[in-house]
N, C-alpha and C positions, 0 to 999 in steps of 0.2 A: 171486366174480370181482372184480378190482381195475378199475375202469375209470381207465383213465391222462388225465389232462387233457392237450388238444394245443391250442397256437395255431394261428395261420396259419402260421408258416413251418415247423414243423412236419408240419400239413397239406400243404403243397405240396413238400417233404422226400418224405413219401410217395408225393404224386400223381408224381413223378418218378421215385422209384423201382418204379413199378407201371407206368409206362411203359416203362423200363428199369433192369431191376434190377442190371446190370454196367455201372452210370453213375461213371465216376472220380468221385473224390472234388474234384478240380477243379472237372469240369463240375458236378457236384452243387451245388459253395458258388456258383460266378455264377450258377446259375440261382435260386438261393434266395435269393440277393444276402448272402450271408455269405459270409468270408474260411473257409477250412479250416476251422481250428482252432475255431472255434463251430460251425462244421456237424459234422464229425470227433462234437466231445462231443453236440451233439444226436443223431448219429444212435444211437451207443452208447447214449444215455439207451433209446431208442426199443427200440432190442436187447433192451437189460438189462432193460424195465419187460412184455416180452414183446409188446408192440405190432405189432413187428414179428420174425415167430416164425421167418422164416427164408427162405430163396431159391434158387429154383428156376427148371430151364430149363420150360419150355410144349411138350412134344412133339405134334406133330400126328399125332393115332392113324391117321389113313387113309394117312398117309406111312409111317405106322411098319407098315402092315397089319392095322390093326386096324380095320376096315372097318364092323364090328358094334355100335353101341352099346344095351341092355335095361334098362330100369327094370323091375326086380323088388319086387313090395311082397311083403310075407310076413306073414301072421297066424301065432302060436302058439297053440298049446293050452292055455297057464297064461301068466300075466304075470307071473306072480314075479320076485321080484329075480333069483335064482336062473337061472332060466330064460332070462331075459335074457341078463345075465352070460355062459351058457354060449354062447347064439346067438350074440353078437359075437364071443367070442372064437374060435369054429369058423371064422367068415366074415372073420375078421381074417385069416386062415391061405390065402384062397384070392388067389390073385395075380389074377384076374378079376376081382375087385368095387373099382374105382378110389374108389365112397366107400358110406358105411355111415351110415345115419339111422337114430335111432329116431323113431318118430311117435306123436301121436295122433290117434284116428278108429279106424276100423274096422281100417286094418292099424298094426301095430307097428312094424315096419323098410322101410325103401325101400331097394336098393343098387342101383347103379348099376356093368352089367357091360359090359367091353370084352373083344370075342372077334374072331378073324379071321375066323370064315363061322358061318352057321347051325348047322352041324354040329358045332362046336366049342361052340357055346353047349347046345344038346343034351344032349355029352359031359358041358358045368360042371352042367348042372340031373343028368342021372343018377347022375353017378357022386360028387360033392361035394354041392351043396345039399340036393337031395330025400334024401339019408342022414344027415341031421341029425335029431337025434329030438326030438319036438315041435311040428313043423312041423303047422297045421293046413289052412291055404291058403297058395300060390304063385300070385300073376299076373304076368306077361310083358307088358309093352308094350316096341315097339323104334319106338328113332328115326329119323325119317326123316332129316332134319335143322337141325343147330343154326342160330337167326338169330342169338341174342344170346348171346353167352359174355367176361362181362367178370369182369376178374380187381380189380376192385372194391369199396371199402364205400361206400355212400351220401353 
């Protein structure tokens, strides 16, 4: 991994786009206190060195109906490359799991699922996860709710 060097205006390029990411390019260069055209080329740099990987809106699941949120940890049977490999990519396939970790410790993967009711989370453990082969343990914790959700880096 490339780690990209940033100054401060750089820095603060970001902190503004993280605030809002459909920030004109106007407002972008006064807030940064550059003219366009050096913000413009900075923010590209920022693009092109993969820094900044891309942009997206923030949907709010409980508006959207997604009312359910489950941290799933999962142990396998064999840690193989192999076996690995296969579990991400079976759980890359299911539209439920909004993020996918591998870990170490006692489990291997964490995913993090969004479902509309209990009953639908059910459905995703019977009929999709638990027929993955390999699987040794499955634990379910569900959230009550989020305090801190920042779409930041340190």
């Amino acid at each position: 991994m490339v780690v990209f060097a940033t100054d401060s205006v750089d820095r603060e390029i970001l902190r503004a786009l993280r605030d809002d990411g459909r920030i004109p390019l106007v407002q972008l260069a006064a807030r940064v206190g550059l003219s366009q055209t050096p913000c413009k080329r900075r923010l590209q740099r920022l693009e092109e060195s993969g820094l900044i990987s891309g942009y997206i809106a923030r949907i709010d699941r409980k508006a959207a109906g997604f009312g359910i949120t489950a941290f799933v940890s999962v142990e396998l049977e064999r840690q193989d490359a192999d076996e690995i490999a296969r579990f991400q990519k079976r759980t890359a396939q299911f539209e439920e799991v909004v993020t996918g970790t591998l870990m170490t410790g006692a489990q291997d993967f964490l995913l993090e699922i969004v479902v509309e009711s209990l009953e639908e989370f059910e459905t995703f453990l019977q009929t999709k996860l638990l027929r993955i082969p390999g699987i040794r343990v499955v634990r379910s914790r569900f959230a009550l709710r989020k305090f801190i959700d920042r779409a930041r880096i340190p």
